[in-house]
C-alpha positions in Angstrom: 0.0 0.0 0.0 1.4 3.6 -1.2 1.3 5.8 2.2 2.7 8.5 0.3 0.3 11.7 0.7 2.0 14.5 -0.5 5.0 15.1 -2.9 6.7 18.9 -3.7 8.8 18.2 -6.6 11.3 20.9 -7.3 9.4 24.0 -6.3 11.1 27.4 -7.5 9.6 30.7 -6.4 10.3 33.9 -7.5 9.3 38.2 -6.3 9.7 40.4 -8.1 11.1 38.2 -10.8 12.7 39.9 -13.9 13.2 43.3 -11.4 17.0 44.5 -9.3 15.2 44.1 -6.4 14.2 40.3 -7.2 14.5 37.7 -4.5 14.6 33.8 -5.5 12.7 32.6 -2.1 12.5 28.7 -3.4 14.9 27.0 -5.6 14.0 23.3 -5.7 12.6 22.3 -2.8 11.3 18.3 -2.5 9.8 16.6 0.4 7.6 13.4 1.0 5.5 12.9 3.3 3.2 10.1 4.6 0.7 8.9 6.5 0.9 9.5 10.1 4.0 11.4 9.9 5.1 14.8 11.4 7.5 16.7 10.1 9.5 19.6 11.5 10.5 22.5 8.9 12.7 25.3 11.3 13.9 28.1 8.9 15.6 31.3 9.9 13.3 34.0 9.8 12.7 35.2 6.0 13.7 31.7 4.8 10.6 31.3 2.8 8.6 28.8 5.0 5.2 30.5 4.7 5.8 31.1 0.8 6.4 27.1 1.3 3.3 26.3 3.2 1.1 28.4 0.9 2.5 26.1 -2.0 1.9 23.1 -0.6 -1.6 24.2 0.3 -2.7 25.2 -2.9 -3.1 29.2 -1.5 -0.3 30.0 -4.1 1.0 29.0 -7.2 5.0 27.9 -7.9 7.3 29.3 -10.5 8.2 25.9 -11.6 7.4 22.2 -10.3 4.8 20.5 -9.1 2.5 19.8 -6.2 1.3 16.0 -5.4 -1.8 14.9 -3.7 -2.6 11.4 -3.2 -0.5 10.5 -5.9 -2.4 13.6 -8.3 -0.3 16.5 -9.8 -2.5 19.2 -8.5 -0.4 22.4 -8.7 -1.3 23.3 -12.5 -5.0 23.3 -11.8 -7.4 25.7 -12.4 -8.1 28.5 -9.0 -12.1 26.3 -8.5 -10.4 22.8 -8.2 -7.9 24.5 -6.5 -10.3 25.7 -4.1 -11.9 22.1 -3.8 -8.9 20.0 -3.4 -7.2 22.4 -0.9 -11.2 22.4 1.2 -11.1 18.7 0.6 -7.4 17.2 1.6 -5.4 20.0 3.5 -5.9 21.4 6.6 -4.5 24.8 7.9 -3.0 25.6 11.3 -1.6 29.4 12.4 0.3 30.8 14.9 -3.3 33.0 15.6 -5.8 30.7 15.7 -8.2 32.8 13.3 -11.5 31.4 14.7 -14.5 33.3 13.7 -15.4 35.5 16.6 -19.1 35.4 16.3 -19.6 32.0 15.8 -18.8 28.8 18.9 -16.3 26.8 18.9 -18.8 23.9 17.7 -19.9 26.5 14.9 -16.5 27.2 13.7 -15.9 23.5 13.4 -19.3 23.0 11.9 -18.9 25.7 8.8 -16.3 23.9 6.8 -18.3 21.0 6.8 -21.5 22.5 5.4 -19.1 24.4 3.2 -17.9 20.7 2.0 -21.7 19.5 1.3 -22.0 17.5 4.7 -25.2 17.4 6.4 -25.8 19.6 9.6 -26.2 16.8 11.8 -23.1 14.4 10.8 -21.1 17.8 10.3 -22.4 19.1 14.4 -21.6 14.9 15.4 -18.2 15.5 13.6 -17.0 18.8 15.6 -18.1 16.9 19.0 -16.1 14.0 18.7 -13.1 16.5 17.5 -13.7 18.6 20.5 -14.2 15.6 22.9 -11.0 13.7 21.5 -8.9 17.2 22.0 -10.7 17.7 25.5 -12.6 20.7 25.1 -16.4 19.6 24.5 -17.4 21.7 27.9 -16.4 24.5 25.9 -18.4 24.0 22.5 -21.1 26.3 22.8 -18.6 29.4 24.1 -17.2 32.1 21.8 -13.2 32.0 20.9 -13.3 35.6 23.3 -14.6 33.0 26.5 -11.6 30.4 26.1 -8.2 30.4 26.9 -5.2 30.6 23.8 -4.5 26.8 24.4 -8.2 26.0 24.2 -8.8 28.4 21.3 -5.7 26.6 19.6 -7.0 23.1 20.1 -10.5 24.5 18.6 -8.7 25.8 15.7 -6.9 21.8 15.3 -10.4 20.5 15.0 -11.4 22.7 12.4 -8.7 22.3 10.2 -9.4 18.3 10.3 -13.0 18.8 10.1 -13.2 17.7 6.3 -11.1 14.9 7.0 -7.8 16.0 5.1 -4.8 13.5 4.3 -2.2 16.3 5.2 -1.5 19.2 7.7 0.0 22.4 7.0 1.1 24.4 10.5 2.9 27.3 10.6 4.2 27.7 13.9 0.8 26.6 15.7 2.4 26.7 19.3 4.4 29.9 18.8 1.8 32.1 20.5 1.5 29.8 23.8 3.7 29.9 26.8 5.6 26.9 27.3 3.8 24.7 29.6 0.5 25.1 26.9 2.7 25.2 23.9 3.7 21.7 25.1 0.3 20.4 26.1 -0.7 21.5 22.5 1.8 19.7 20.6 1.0 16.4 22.4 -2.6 16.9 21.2 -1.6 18.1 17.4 0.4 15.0 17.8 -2.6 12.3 19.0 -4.5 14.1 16.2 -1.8 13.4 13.6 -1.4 9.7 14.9 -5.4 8.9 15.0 -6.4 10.7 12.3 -3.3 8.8 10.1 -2.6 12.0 8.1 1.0 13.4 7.6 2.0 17.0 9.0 4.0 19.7 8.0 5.2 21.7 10.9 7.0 24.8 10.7 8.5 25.6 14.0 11.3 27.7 15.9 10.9 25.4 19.0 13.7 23.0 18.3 12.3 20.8 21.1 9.3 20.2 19.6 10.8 19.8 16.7 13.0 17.4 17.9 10.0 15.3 19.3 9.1 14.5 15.9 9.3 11.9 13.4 11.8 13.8 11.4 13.3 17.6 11.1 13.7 19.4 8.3 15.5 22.9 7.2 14.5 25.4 5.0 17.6 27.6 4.2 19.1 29.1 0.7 15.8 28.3 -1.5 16.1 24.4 -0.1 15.0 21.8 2.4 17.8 19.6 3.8 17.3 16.8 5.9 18.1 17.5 10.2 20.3 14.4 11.5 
């Protein structure tokens, strides 16, 4: 059975391209990754990690190579499938946890769902067992203002695995915690990854984290190169 996930296959990115002021941010990055796996990518600041993530997430566009999905070259598709495949099989974690503020924490877990053509009542049984697994179901009819940043964090982990995705983009998802939370957080991004079996991309500074999983990573001069 083929595990793989996701592919990036020489990805090149360019700003201001053709201009003096142009800066080559990518310039052939690859990576693999499988099921169930986490992967730390630590980059010195400006290294390109969000241009990265956006990439692999189907937000942007590379100047050259390719984007896999499930085995499916999906970076030369057209912005709707775009759209579909990136609401379909990638979820996103930030630093801010960008939960709607007028909606619950069941609610906000509950959208993306509807959004994705699932009914109300397997989409509302969906977000409960999410918020139950990541221990926060006393907490699903409050507002993101009425729960602390780790809770608000773990809410925004349900929602990006709320379609069911095969991978996980994070960009620094614990960087806004203090430590004793940021740690408590990773363990339960971690049990998601494990149960849900889908792989993770983790951009971090926190090289203990980092450390803790299955493999490191480091963006740095346009590339990714392997952490021993």
């Amino acid at each position: 059975m083929n595990d793989l996930t996701m592919r990036l296959s020489g990805l090149t990115k360019t700003y201001l391209k053709g201009t003096p002021g142009e800066v080559q941010v990518l310039r052939g990055v690859d990576l693999e990754l499988r099921a169930g796996e986490a992967v730390a990518m630590v980059a010195p600041s400006g290294a390109g990690k969000s241009t990265l993530l956006h990439i692999a997430g189907l937000l942007d566009k590379p100047d050259d190579g390719t984007v896999e999905i499930g085995g499916q070259d999906v970076s030369g598709k057209g912005d709707r499938t775009r759209t579909s495949l990136r609401r379909q099989d990638v979820g996103f974690v930030y630093q801010f946890h960008h939960l709607l503020p007028e909606f619950t924490a069941l609610e906000n877990i509950t959208l993306p769902q509807l959004a994705n053509g699932q009914s109300e009542k397997a989409a509302q049984d969906r977000a409960m067992n999410l918020l139950e697994r990541v221990g926060v179901a006393a907490r699903a009819d409050h507002r993101p203002a009425a729960l602390s940043g780790g809770e608000q964090q773990r809410v925004a982990f349900c929602r990006a695995l709320a379609n069911k995705p095969s991978v996980m983009l994070a960009d620094e998802p614990t960087g806004n915690l203090d430590p004793d939370t940021a740690d408590q957080v990773f363990d339960t991004l971690m049990s998601l990854v494990r149960d849900e079996g889908l792989s993770a991309l983790i951009a971090t500074h926190n090289l203990e984290l980092a450390a803790r999983m299955d493999r490191m990573v480091r963006l740095d001069g346009g590339v990714l190169r392997p952490v021993e």
